[in-house]
C-alpha positions as CSV (number, residue, x, y, z in Angstrom):
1,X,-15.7,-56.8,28.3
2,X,-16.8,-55.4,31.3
3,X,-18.6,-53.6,32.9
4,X,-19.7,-49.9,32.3
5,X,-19.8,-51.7,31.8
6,X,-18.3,-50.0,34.6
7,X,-19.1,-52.5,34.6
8,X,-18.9,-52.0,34.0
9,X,-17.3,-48.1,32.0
10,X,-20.7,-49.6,33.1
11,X,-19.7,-50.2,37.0
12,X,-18.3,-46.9,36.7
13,X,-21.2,-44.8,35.4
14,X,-23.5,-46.6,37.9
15,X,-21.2,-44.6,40.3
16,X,-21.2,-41.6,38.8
17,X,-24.1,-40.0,40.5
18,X,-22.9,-40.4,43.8
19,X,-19.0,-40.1,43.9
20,X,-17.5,-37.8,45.9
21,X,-16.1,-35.9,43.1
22,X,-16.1,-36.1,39.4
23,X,-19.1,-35.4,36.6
24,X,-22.3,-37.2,36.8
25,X,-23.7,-39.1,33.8
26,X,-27.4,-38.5,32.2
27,X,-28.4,-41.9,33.2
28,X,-28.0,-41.2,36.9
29,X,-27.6,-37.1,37.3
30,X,-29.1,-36.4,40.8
31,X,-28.8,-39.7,42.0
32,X,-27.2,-38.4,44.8
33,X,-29.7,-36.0,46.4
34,X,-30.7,-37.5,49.8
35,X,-27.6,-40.0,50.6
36,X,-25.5,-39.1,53.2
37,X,-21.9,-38.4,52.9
38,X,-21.2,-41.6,54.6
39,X,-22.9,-44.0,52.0
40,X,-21.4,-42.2,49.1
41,X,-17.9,-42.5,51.0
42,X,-18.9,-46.5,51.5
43,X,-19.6,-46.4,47.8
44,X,-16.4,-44.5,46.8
45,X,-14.9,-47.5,48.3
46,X,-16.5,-49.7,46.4
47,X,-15.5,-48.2,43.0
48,X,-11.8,-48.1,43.9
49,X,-11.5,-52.0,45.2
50,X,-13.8,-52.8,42.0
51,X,-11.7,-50.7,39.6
52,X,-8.0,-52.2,41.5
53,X,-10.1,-56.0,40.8
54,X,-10.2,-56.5,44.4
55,X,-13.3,-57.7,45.1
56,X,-13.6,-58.8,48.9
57,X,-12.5,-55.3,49.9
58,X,-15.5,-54.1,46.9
59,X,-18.2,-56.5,48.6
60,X,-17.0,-55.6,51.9
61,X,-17.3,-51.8,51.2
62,X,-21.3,-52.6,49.6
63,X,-21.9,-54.6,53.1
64,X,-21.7,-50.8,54.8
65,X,-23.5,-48.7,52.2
66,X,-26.3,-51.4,52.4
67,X,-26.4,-50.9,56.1
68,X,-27.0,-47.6,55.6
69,X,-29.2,-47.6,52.6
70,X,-30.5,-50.9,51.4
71,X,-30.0,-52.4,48.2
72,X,-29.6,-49.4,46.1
73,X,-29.9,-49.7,42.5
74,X,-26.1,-48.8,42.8
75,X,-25.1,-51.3,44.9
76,X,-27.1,-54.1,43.3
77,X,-25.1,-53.0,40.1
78,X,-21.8,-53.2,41.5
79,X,-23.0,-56.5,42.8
80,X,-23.7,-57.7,39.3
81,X,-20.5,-56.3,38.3
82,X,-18.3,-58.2,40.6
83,X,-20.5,-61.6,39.5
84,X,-19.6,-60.8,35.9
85,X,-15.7,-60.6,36.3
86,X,-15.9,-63.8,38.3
87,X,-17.9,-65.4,35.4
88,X,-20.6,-66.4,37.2
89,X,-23.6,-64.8,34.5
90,X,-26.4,-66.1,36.1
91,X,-26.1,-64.5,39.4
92,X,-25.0,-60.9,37.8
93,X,-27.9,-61.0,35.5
94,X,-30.4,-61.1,38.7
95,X,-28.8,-58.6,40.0
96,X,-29.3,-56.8,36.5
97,X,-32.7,-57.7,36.5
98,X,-33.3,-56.8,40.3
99,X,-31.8,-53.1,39.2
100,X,-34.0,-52.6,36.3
101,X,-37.2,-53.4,38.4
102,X,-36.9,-50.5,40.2
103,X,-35.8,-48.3,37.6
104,X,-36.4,-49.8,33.9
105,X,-34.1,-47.2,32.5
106,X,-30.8,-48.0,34.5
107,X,-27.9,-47.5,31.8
108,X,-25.4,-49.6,33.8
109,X,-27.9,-52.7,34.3
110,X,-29.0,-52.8,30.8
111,X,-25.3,-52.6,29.9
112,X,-24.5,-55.3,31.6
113,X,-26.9,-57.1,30.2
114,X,-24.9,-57.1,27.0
115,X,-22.0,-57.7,28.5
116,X,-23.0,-60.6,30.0
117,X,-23.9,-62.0,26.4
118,X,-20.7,-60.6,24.6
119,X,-18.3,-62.4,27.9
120,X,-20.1,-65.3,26.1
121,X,-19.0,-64.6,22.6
122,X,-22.9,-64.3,22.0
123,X,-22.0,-61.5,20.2
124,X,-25.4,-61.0,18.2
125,X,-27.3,-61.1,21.1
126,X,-25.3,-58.8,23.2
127,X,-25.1,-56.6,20.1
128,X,-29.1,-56.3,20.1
129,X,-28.8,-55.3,23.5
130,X,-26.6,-52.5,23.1
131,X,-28.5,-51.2,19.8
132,X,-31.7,-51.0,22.0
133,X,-30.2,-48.7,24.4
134,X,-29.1,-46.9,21.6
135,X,-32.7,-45.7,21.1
136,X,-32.7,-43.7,24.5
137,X,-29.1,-42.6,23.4
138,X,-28.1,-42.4,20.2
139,X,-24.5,-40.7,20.3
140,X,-23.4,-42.6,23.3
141,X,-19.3,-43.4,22.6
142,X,-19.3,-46.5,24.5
143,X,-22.3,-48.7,22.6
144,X,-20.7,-47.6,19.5
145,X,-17.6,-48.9,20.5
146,X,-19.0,-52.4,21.8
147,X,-20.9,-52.6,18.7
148,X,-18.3,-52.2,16.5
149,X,-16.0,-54.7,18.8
150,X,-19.1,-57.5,18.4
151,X,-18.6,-56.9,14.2
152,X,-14.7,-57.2,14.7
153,X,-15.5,-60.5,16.5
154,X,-17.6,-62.3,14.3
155,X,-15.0,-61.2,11.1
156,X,-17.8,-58.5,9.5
157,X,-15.3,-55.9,8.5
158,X,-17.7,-54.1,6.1
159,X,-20.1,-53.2,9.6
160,X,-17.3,-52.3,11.9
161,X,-16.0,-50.0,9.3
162,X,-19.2,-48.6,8.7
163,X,-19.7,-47.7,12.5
164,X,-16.1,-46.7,13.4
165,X,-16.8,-44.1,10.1
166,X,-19.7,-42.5,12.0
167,X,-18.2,-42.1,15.2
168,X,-17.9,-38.4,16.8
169,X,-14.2,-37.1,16.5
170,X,-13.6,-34.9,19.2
171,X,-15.3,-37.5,20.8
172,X,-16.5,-37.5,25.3
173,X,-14.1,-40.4,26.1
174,X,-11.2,-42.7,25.0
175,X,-13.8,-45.0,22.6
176,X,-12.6,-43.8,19.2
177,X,-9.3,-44.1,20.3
178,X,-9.7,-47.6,21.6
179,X,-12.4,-48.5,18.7
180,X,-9.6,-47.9,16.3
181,X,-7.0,-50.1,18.5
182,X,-9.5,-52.7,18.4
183,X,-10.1,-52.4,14.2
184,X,-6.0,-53.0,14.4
185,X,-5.9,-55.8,16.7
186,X,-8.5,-57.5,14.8
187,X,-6.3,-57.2,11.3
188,X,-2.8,-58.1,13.2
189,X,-1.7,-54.5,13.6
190,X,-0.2,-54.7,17.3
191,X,1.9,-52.0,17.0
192,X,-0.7,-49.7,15.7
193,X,-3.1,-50.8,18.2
194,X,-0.8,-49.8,20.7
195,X,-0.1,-46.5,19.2
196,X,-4.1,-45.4,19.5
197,X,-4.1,-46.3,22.9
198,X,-1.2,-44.5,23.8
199,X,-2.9,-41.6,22.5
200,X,-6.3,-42.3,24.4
201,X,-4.7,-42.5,27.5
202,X,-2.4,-39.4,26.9
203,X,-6.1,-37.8,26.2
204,X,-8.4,-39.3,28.9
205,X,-5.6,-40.9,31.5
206,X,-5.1,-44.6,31.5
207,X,-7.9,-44.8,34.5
208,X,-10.5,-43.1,32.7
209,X,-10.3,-45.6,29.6
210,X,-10.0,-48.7,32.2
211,X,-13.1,-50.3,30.9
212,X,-12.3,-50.1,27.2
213,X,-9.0,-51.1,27.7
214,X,-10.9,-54.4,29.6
215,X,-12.2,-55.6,26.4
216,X,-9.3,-56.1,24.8
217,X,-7.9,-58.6,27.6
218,X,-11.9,-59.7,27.8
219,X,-11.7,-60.8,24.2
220,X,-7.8,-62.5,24.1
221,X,-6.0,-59.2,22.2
222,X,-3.9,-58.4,25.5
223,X,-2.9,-60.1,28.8
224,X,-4.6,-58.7,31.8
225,X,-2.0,-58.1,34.4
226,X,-1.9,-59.5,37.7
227,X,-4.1,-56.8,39.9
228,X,-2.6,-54.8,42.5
229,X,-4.7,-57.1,44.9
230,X,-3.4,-60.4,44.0
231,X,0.6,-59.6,43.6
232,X,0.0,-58.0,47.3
233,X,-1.2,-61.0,48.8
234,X,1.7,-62.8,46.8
235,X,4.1,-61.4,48.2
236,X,3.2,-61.7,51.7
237,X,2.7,-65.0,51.3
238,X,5.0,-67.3,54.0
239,X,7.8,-69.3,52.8
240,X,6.6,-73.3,52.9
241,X,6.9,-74.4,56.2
242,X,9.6,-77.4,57.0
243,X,8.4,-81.0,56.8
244,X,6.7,-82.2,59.9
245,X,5.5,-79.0,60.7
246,X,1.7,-78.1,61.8
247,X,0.0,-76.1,59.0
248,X,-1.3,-72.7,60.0
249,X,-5.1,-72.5,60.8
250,X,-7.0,-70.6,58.6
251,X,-10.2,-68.5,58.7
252,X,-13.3,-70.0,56.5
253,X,-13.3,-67.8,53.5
254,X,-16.7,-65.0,54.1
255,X,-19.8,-66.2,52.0
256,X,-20.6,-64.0,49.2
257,X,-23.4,-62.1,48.9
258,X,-26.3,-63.9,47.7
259,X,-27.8,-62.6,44.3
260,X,-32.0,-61.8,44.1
261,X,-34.0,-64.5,43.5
């Protein structure tokens, strides 16, 4: 369940406001004004290795936009977003928390937040998370949709239906398409399920609905495939060497970044 997010959808819109192309979202419109091409290139980067699940070339992309500006509320977000995939909670929620001291409002850290919580299948407490943000916005596609997932989770039919009733059709983005795959998943309609996504990736592209689609595999209704990262370094992987033979040296694996105390 990751991470607008977006991330992290969540690591995503933490992004959005400093991408080299594409349209900015409220929570960070303007972000960009004052960084140089070269950070928001670094962060670009960053995005793409996240989004592909490749994480050392996401950290290592962060290591050069913090060089050039320091722990931006963007690049402690896709910090916390990479922590979160690898399951280690306590170190994405400092990063969370380290976002949110310097701006309170931060849609992507106080996402996360809730993601953090539903990874846990604490799903009333990550559900209280997103309804707060909901106050600041009301008609935003993605908490509905992780709202109504957290209902589908804990068997409360009579709620998700409720929610997935009042959700915007034309809607901004691939949630009610994927909200109403994840009501069929959670009644042991596969094939229908697989029909609504179909048609929110034939409206929004595959890519755009990455994040939604992440819950699903998040929460056990599809298999994650291998990423693009992983089957690379697979195949390039040397045949065992012959019995007797010296084993190749290799380089100790790069510490990662250490998250804010």
């Amino acid at each position: 369940m990751s991470r607008l997010p977006l991330p992290v959808m969540c690591l995503l819109l933490a992004a959005a406001g400093i991408l080299l192309s594409g349209t900015p979202v409220r929570a960070v419109e303007g972000a960009a004004k004052g960084y140089t091409l070269e950070f928001r290139r670094a962060m670009n980067d960053a995005i793409e290795a996240f989004t592909d699940r490749d994480f050392t070339k996401a950290e290592a992309a962060l290591a050069t936009a913090d060089k050039i500006v320091p722990a931006t509320v963007f690049s402690l977000n896709i910090h916390a977003a990479i922590e979160i995939e690898r399951g280690r909670y306590p170190q994405g929620e400092r990063y969370c928390r380290a976002v949110l001291q310097k701006d309170p409002k931060f849609f992507p850290a106080r996402f996360n937040l809730g993601e953090i919580q539903a990874l846990q299948k604490h799903y009333a407490a990550a559900r209280a998370i997103f309804q707060e943000i909901q106050k600041d916005d009301p008609g935003n596609d993605l908490l509905q949709y992780r709202i109504i997932v957290t209902y589908l989770m804990e068997n409360n039919d009579a709620a998700a239906q409720e929610l997935l009733g009042q959700m915007k059709f034309p809607c901004d983005s691939g949630a009610y398409y994927y909200a109403n795959a994840a009501w069929a998943f959670a009644h042991g309609d596969k094939a229908g399920a697989e029909v609504w996504i179909r048609d929110g990736d034939w409206v929004f592209s595959h890519r755009a609905n990455t994040e939604l689609l992440n819950v699903f595999y998040d929460v056990g209704w599809m298999q994650r495939p291998v990423p693009m990262a992983m089957r690379a370094a697979e195949a390039s992987t040397p045949a065992p060497a012959p019995a007797g033979a010296n084993p190749p040296v290799k380089a100790a694996p790069a510490t990662p970044a250490a998250a804010p105390q």
